[in-house]
N, C-alpha and C positions, 0 to 999 in steps of 0.2 A: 352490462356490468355497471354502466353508471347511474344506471335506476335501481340496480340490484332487485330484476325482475329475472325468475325463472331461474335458468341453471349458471346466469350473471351475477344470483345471488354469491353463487358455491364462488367463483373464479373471482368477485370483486376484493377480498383480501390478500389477493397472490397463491402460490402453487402449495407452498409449503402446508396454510389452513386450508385451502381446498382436498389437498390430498389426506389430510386430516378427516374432512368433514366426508370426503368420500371411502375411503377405507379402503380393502381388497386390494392391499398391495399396491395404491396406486402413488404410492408415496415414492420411488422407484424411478417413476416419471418426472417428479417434481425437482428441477435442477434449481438450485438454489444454497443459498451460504447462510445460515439464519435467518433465513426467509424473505433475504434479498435475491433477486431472480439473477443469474449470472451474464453476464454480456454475452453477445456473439462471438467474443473473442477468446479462440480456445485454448484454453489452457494445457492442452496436449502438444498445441501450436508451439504458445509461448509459455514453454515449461516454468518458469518463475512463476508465471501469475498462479501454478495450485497454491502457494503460500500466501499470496496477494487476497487471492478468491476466499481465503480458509481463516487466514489469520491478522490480515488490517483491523485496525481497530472499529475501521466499516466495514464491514468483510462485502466481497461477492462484486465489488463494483470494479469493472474495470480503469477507470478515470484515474487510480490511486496507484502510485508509483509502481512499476514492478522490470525488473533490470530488460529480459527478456522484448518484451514488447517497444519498451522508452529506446534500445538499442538497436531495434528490426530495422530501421531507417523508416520508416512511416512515421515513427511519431520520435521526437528526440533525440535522432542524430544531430551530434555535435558540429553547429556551425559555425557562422561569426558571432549567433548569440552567444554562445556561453566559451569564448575566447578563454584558455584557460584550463578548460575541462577535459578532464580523459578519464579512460578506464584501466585497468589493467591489465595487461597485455594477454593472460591465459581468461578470460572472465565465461566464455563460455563453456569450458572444463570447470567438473566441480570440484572443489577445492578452496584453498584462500583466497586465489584472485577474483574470484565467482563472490564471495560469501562480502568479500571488499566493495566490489562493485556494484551488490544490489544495495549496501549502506550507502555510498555514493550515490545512484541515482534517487533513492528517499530521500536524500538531505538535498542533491539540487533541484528536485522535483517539488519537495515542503517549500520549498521558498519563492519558488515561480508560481505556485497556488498561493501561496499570501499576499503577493506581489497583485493578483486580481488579474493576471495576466491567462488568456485562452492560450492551452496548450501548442496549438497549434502553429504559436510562433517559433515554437522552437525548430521547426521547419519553412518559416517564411519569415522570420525576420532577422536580418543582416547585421543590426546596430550589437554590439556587446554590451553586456548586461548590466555590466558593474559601469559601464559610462552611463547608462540610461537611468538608474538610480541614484546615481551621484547628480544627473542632471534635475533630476525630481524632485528627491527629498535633499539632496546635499550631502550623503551618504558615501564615503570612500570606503568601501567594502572590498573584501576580495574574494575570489571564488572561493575558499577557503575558510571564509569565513561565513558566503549564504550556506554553504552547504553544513557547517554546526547551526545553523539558524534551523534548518527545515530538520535536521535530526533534533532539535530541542522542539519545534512544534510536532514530529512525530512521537516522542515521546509523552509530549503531555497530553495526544491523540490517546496514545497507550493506556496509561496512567487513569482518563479517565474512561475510558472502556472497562478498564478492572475493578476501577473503584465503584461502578455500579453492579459489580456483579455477573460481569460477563465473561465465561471460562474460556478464554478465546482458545487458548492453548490443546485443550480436544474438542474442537469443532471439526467437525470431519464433512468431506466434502460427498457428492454423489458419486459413482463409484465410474458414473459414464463422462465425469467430466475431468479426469487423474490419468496424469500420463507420467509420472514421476513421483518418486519417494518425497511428497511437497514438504512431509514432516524433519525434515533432517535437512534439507533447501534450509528453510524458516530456524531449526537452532544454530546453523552455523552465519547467518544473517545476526540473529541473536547475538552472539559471541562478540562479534564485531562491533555492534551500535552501543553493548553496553547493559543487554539484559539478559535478567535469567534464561537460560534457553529449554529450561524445563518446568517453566510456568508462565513465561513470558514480561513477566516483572522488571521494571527500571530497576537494576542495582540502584544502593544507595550513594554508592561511589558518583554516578552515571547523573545522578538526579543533580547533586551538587557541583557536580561540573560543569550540567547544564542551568545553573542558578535557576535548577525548580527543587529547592531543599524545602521549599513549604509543602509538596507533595506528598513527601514522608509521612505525615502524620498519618494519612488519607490510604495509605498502601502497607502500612508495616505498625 
């Protein structure tokens, strides 16, 4: 594949132009989100990620928040890092508390990605979060406050995923990797963070209360 010799050629761009380039249906086989190849981690498993996998403004990578998975206790059960933090009490019933709680973990998950910080403290490190950037930058933050931080860097995640032209909103998933209605997961997620949930667009409202009202011009 890395000399793109022989049938390394066909498979060195990923599944999605392979199965392209090879035809007869074999496009079927090619599990991928825009032809990003999807994790091992299944989204039948951790039902949230169909919308994670279908509709981030990266689609298909696991790394990228999604309530499900950040909540299994493997990756982003809430320790003494993020002193502060909870979910709402029905979140795995769908519903409000569900549609609350995946905007929650996007907003405290954008901010621990900004931060530079490997996920993985959010299971092994003890210290609280908002002391440890207070001790860095000087910053008296509250949890309340990273979590508008990382729903305004997911947003302008959004914002420019559309403005180049990418219709994230019917992107559809392979049919072997959907264990749940992901499309109706993702508008009621919508509803909550502040965007259209039938095109997936930052309100204007949303834009300027995350002081990205320069984005407007670029979207509307």
């Amino acid at each position: 594949m890395i000399k793109r010799e022989g049938f390394g050629n066909i498979l060195a761009d990923g599944s999605k132009i392979a199965s392209e380039k090879i035809g007869k249906g074999s496009d079927v086989y090619a599990i991928h989100s825009l032809g990003q190849e999807l994790g091992m981690h299944s989204s039948k498993l951790y039902r949230s990620m169909g919308a994670t996998y279908a509709f981030d403004p990266t689609p298909g990578r696991h790394t990228t928040p999604t309530l499900d998975f950040s909540a299994s206790g493997r990756l982003g059960q809430p320790n003494g890092l993020l002193n502060g933090f909870s979910l709402p009490t029905e979140f795995k019933k769908p519903g409000d508390d569900r549609n609350e709680a995946e905007k929650l973990i996007v907003g405290i998950w954008q901010s621990l990605n900004s931060l530079g910080l490997c996920q993985f403290v959010s299971i092994y490190q003890k210290h609280p979060l908002v002391e440890l950037i207070k001790a860095v930058v000087g910053w008296n933050l509250t949890i309340d406050e990273l979590i508008k931080i990382g729903i305004r860097i997911q947003t302008l995640r959004q914002a420019f995923t559309l403005r180049e032209g990418i219709d994230i909103i019917n992107n559809k998933l392979p049919e072997r990797a959907v264990g749940i209605d992901y499309l109706a997961d993702y508008k009621g997620y919508c509803e909550k963070i502040g965007w259209n949930p039938e095109n997936g667009y930052p309100l204007k409202e949303t834009l300027i209360d995350l002081n990205l009202d320069f984005v407007i011009k670029d979207l509307y």
